[in-house]
Biopython code that builds the backbone (N, CA, C, O; Angstrom):
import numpy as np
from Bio.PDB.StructureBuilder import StructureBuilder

atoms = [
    (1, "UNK", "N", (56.939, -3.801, -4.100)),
    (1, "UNK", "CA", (57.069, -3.909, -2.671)),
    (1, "UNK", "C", (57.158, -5.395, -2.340)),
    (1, "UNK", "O", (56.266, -6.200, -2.610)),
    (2, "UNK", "N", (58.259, -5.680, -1.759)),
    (2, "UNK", "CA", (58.127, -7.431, -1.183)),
    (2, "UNK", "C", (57.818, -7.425, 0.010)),
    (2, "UNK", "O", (57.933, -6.347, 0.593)),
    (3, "UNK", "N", (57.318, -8.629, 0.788)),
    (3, "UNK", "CA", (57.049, -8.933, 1.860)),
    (3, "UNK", "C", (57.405, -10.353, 2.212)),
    (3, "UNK", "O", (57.050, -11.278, 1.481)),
    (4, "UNK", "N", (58.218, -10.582, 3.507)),
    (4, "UNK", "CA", (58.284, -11.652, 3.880)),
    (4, "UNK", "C", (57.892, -11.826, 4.959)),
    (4, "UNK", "O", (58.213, -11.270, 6.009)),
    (5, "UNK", "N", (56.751, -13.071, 4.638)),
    (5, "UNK", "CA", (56.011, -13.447, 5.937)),
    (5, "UNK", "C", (56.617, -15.204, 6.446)),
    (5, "UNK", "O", (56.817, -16.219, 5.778)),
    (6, "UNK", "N", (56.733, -14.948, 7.684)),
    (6, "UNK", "CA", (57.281, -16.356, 8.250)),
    (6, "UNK", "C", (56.218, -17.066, 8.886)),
    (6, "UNK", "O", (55.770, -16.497, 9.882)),
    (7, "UNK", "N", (55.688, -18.167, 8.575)),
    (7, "UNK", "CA", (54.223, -18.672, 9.022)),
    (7, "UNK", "C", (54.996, -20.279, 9.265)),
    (7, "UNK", "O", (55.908, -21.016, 8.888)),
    (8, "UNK", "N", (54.182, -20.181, 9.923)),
    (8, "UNK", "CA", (53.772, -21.935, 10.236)),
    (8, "UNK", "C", (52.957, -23.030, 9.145)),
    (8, "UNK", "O", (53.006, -24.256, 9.042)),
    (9, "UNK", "N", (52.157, -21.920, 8.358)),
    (9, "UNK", "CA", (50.856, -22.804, 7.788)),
    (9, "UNK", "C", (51.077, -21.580, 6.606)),
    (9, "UNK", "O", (50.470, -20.528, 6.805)),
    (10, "UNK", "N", (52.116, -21.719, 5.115)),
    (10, "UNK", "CA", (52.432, -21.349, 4.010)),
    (10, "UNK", "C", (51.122, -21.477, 3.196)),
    (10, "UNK", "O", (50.864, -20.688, 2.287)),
    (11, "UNK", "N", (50.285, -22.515, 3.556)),
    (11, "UNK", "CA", (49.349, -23.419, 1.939)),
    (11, "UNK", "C", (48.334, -22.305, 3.114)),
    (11, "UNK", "O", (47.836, -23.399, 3.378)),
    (12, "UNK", "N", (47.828, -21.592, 3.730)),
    (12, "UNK", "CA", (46.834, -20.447, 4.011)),
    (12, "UNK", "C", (46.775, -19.309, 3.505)),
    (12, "UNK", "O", (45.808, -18.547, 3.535)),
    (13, "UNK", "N", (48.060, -19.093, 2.891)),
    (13, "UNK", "CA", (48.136, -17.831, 2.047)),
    (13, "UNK", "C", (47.631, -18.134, 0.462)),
    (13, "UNK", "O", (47.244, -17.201, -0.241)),
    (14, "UNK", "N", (47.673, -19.560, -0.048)),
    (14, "UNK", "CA", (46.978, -19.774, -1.017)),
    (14, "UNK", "C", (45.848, -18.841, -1.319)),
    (14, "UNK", "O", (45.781, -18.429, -2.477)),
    (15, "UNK", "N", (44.968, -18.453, -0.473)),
    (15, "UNK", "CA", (43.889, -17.745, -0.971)),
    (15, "UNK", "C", (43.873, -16.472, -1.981)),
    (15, "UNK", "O", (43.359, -16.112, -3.039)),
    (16, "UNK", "N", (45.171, -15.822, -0.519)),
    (16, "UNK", "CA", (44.996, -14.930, -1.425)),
    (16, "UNK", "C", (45.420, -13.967, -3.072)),
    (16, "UNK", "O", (45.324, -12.799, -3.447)),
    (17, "UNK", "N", (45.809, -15.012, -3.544)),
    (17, "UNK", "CA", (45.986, -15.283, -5.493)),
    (17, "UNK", "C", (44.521, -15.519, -5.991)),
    (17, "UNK", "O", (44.266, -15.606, -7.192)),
    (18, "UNK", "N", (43.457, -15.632, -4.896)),
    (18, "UNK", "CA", (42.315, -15.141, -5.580)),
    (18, "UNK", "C", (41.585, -13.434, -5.140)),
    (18, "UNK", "O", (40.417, -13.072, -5.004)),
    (19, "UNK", "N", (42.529, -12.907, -5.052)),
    (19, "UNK", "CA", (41.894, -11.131, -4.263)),
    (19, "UNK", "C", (42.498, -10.743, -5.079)),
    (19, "UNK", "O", (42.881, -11.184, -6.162)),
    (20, "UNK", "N", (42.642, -9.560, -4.372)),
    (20, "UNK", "CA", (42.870, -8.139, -5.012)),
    (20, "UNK", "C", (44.064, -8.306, -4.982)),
    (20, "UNK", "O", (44.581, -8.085, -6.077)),
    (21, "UNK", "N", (44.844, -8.643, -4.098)),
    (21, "UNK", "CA", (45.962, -9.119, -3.475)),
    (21, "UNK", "C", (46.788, -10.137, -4.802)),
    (21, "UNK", "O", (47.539, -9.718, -5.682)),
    (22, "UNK", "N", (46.544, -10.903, -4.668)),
    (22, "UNK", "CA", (46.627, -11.797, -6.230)),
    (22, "UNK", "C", (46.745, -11.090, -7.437)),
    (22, "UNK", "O", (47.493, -11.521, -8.314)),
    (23, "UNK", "N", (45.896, -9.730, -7.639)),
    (23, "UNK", "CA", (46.165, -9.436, -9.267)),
    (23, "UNK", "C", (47.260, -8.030, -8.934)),
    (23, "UNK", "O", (47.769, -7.285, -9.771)),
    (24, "UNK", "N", (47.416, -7.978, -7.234)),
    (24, "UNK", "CA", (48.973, -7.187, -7.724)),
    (24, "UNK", "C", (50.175, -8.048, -8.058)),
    (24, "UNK", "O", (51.079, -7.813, -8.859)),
    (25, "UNK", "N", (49.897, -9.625, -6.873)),
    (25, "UNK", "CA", (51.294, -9.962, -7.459)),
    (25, "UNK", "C", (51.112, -10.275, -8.880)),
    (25, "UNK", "O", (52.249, -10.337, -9.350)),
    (26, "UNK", "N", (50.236, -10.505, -9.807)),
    (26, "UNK", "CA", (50.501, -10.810, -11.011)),
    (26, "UNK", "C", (51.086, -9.687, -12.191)),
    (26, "UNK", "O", (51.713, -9.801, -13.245)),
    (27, "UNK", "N", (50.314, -8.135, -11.119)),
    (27, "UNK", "CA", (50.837, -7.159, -11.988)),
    (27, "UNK", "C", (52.255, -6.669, -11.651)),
    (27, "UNK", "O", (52.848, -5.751, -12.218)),
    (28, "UNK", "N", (52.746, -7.500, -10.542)),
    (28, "UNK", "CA", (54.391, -7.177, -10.067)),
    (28, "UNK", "C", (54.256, -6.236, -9.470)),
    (28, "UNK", "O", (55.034, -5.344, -9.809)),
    (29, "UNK", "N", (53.383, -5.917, -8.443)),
    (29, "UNK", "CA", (53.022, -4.670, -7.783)),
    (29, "UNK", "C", (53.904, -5.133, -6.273)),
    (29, "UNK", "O", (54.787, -4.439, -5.768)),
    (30, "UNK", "N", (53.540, -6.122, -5.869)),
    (30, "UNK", "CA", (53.761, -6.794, -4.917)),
    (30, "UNK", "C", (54.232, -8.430, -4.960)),
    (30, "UNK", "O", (53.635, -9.380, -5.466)),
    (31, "UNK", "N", (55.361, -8.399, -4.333)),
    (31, "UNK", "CA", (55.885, -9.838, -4.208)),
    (31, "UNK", "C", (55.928, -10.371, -2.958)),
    (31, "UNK", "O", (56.860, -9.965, -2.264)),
    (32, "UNK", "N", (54.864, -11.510, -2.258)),
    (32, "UNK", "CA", (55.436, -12.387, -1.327)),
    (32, "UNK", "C", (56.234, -13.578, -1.390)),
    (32, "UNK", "O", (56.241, -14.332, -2.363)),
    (33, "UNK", "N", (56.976, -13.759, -0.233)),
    (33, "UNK", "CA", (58.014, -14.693, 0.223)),
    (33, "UNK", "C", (57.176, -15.419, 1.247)),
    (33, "UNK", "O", (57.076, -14.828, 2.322)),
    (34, "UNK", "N", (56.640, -16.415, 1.153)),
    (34, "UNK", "CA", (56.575, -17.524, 2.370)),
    (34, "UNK", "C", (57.152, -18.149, 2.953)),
    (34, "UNK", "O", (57.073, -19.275, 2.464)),
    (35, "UNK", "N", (57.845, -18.146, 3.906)),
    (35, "UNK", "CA", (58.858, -18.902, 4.508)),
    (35, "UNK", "C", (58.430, -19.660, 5.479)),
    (35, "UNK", "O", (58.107, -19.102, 6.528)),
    (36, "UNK", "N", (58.340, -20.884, 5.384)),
    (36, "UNK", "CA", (57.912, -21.744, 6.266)),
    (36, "UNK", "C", (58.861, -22.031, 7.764)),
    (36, "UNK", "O", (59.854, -22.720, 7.531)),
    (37, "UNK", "N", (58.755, -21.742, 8.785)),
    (37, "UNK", "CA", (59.551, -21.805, 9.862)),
    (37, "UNK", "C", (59.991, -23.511, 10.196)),
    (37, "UNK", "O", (60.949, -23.732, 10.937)),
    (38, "UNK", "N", (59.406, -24.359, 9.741)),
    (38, "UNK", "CA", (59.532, -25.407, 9.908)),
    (38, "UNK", "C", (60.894, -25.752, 8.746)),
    (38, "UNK", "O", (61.625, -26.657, 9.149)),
    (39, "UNK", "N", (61.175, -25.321, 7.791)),
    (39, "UNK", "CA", (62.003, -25.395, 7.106)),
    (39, "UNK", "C", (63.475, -25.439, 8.015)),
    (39, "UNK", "O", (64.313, -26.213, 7.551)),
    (40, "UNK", "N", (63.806, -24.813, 9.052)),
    (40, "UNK", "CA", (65.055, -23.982, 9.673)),
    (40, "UNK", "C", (64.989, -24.935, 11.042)),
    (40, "UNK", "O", (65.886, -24.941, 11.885)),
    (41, "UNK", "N", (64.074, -25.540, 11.100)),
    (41, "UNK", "CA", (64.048, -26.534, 12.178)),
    (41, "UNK", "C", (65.244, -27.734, 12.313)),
    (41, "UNK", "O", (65.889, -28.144, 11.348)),
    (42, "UNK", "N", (65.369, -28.104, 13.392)),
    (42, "UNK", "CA", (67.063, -28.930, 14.045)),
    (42, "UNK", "C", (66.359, -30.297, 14.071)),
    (42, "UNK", "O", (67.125, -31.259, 14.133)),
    (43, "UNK", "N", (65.132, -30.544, 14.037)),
    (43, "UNK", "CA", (65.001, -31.403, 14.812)),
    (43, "UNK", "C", (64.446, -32.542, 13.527)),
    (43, "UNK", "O", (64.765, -32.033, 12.453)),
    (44, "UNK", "N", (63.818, -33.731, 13.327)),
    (44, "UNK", "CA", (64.010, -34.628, 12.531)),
    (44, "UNK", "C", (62.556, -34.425, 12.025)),
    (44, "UNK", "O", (62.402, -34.356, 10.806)),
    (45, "UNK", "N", (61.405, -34.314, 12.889)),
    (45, "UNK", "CA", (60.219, -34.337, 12.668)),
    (45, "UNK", "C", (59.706, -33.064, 12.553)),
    (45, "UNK", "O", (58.497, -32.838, 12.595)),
    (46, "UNK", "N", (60.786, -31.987, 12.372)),
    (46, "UNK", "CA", (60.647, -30.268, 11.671)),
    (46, "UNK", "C", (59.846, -29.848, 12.814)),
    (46, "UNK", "O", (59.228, -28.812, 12.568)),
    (47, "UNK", "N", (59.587, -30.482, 14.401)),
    (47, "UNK", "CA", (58.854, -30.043, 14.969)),
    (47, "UNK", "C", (59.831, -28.258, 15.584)),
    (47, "UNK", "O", (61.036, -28.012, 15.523)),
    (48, "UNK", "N", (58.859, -27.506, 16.030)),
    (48, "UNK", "CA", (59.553, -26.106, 16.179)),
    (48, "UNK", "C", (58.869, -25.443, 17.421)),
    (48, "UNK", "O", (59.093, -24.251, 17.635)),
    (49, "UNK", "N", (57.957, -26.231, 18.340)),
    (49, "UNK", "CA", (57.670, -25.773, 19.552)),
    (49, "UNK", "C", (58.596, -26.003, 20.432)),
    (49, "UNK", "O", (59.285, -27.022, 20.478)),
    (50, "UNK", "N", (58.669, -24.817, 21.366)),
    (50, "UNK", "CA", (59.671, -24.405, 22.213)),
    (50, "UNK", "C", (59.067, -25.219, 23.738)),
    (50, "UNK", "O", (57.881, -25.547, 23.771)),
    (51, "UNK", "N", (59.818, -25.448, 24.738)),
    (51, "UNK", "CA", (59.420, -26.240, 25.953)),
    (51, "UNK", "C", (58.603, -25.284, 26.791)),
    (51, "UNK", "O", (58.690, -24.064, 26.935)),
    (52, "UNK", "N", (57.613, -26.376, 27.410)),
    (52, "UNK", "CA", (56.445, -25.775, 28.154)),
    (52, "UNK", "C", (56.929, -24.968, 29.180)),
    (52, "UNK", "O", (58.062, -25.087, 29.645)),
    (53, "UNK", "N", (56.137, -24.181, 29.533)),
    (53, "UNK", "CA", (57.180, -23.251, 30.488)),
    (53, "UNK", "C", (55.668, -22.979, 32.058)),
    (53, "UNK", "O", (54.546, -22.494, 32.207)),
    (54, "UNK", "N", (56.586, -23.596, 32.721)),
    (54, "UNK", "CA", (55.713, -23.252, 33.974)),
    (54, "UNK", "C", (55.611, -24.459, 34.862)),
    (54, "UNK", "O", (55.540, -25.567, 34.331)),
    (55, "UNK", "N", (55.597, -24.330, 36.255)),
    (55, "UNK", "CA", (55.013, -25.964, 36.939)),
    (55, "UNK", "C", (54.165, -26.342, 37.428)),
    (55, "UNK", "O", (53.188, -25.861, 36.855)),
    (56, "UNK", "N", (53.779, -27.149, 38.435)),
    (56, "UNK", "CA", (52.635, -27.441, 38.448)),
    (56, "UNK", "C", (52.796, -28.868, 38.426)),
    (56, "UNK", "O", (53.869, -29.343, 38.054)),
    (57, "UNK", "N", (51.659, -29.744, 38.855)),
    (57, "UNK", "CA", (51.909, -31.102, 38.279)),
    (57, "UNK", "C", (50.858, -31.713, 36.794)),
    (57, "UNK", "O", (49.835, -31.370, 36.202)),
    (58, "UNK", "N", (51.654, -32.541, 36.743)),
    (58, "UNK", "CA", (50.297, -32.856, 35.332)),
    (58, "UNK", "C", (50.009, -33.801, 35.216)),
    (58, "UNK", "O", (49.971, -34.360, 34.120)),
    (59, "UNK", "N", (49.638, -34.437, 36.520)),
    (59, "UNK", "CA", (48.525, -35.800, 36.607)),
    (59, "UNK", "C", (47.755, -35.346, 37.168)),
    (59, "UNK", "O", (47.141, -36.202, 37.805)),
    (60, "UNK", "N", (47.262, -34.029, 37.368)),
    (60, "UNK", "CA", (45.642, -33.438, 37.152)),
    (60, "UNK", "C", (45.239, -33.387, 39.110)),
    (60, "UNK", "O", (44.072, -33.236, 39.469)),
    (61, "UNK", "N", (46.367, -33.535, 40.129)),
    (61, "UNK", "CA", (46.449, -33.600, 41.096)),
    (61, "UNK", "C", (46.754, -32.206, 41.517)),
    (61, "UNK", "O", (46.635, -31.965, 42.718)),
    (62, "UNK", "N", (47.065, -31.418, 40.858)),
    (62, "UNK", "CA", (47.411, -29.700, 41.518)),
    (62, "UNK", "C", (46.179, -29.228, 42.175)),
    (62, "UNK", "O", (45.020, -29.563, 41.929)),
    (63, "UNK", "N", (46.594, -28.449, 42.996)),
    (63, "UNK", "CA", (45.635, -27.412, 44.229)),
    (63, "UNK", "C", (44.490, -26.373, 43.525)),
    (63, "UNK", "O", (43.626, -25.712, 44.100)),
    (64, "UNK", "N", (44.837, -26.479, 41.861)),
    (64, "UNK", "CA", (44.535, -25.556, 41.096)),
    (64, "UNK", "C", (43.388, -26.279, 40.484)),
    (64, "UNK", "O", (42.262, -25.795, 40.378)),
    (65, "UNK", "N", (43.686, -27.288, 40.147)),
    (65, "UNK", "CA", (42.701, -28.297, 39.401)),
    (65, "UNK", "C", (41.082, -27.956, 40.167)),
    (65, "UNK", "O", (41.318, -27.242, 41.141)),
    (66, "UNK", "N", (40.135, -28.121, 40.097)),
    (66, "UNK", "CA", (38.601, -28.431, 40.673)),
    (66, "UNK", "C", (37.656, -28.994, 39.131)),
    (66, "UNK", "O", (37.527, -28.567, 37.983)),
    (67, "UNK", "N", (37.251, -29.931, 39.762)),
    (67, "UNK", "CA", (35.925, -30.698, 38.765)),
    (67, "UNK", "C", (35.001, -30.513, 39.421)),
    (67, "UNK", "O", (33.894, -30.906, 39.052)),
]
sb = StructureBuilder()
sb.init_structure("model")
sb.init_model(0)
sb.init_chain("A")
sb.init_seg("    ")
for serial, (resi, resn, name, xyz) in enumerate(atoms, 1):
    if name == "N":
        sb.init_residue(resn, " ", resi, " ")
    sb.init_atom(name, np.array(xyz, "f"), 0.0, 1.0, " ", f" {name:<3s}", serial, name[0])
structure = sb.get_structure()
């Protein structure tokens, strides 16, 4: 059975090659694919967040703000 998981953070799945999980892929029970999303990225610094979405102001002056 393969699985491809698309993560942000690939070196978190490290762990699990110490489970149970680990001695299927060794017995070829199971194969993961890590695909790092940052890989497929346009941009120079592989950054892959999408633009903030919403308005408001953000010098902490909105109607919404209270301290």
């Amino acid at each position: 059975m393969k699985f491809d998981i698309l993560t942000l953070f690939p070196e978190m799945f490290n762990s699990l090659k110490q489970s149970v999980i680990g001695k299927a892929i060794e017995n070829k029970k199971i194969e993961l694919n890590l695909i790092n999303i940052r890989d497929f990225s346009n941009n120079k610094h592989k950054k892959v967040d999408d633009t903030p979405y919403g308005g408001g102001s953000r010098n902490g002056n909105d109607a919404r703000c209270c301290l």
